[in-house]
C-alpha positions as CSV (number, residue, x, y, z in Angstrom):
1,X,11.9,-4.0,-7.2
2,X,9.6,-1.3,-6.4
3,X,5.7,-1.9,-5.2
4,X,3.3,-0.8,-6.8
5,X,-0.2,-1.0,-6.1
6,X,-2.9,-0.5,-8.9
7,X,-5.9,1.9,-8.5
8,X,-8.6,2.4,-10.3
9,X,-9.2,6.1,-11.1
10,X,-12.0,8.1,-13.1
11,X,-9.8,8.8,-16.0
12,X,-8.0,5.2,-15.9
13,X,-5.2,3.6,-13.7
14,X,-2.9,4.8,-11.1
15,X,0.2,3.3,-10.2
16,X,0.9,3.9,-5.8
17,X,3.9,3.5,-4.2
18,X,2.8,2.7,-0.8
19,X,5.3,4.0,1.1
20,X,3.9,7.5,-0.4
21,X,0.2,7.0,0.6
22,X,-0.3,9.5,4.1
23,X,-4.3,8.7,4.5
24,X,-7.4,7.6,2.7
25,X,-10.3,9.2,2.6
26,X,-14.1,7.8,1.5
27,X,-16.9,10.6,1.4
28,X,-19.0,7.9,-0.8
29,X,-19.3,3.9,-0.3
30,X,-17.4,3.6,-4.2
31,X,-15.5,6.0,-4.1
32,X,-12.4,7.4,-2.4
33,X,-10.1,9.9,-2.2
34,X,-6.6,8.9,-1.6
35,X,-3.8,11.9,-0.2
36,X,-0.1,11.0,-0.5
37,X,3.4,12.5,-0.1
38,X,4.0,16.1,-1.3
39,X,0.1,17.2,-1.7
40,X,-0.5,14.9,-4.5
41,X,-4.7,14.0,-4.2
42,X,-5.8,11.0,-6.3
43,X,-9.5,10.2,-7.0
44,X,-10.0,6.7,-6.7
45,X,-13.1,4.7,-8.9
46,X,-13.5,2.1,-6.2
47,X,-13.9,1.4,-2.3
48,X,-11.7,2.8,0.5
49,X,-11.9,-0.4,2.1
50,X,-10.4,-2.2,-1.3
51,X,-7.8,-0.2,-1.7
52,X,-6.8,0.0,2.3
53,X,-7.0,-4.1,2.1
54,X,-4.1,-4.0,-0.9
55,X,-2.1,-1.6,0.5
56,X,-2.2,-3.2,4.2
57,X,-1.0,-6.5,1.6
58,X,1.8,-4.8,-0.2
59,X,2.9,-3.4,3.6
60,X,2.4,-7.1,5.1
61,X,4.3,-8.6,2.1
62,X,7.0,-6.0,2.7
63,X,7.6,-6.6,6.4
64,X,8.1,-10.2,5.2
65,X,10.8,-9.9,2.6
66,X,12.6,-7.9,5.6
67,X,12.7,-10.0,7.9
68,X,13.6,-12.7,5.8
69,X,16.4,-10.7,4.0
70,X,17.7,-10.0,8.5
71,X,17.6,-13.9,8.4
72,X,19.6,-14.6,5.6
73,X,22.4,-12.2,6.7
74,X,22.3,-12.6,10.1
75,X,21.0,-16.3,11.2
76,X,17.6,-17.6,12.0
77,X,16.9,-18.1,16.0
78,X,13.5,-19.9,16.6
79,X,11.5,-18.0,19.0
80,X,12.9,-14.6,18.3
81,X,10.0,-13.1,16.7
């Protein structure tokens, strides 16, 4: 299945693949600008800080189904990490 993260925009919802997202920017303390993958801008309706804390999750979330995926297929040694 394919992340998504939800953000809250001026004219509703966006849906971000976070993989996509190359840098967000934050000219006002509720507000944010947020630049992704081939020139595509999105105005965000809430924090930089909020939406950098959910996609820092979503990345966290998917290192973890990684490394446990490399575990299933190729064994689990204690102190390897």
């Amino acid at each position: 299945m394919i992340p998504f993260v939800v953000v809250k925009t001026k004219a509703g919802l966006a849906y971000v693949r976070p993989e996509h997202v190359v840098a967000v920017s934050a000219a006002d303390p509720a507000d944010c600008s947020i630049l992704m993958t081939q020139g595509v801008t999105i105005a965000a309706a809430e924090p930089a800080e909020d939406v950098v804390a959910r996609l820092e999750a979503e990345a966290r979330a998917e290192d973890e189904a990684t490394q446990h995926q490399e575990r299933l297929h190729h064994g689990y040694v204690p102190g390897r990490d």
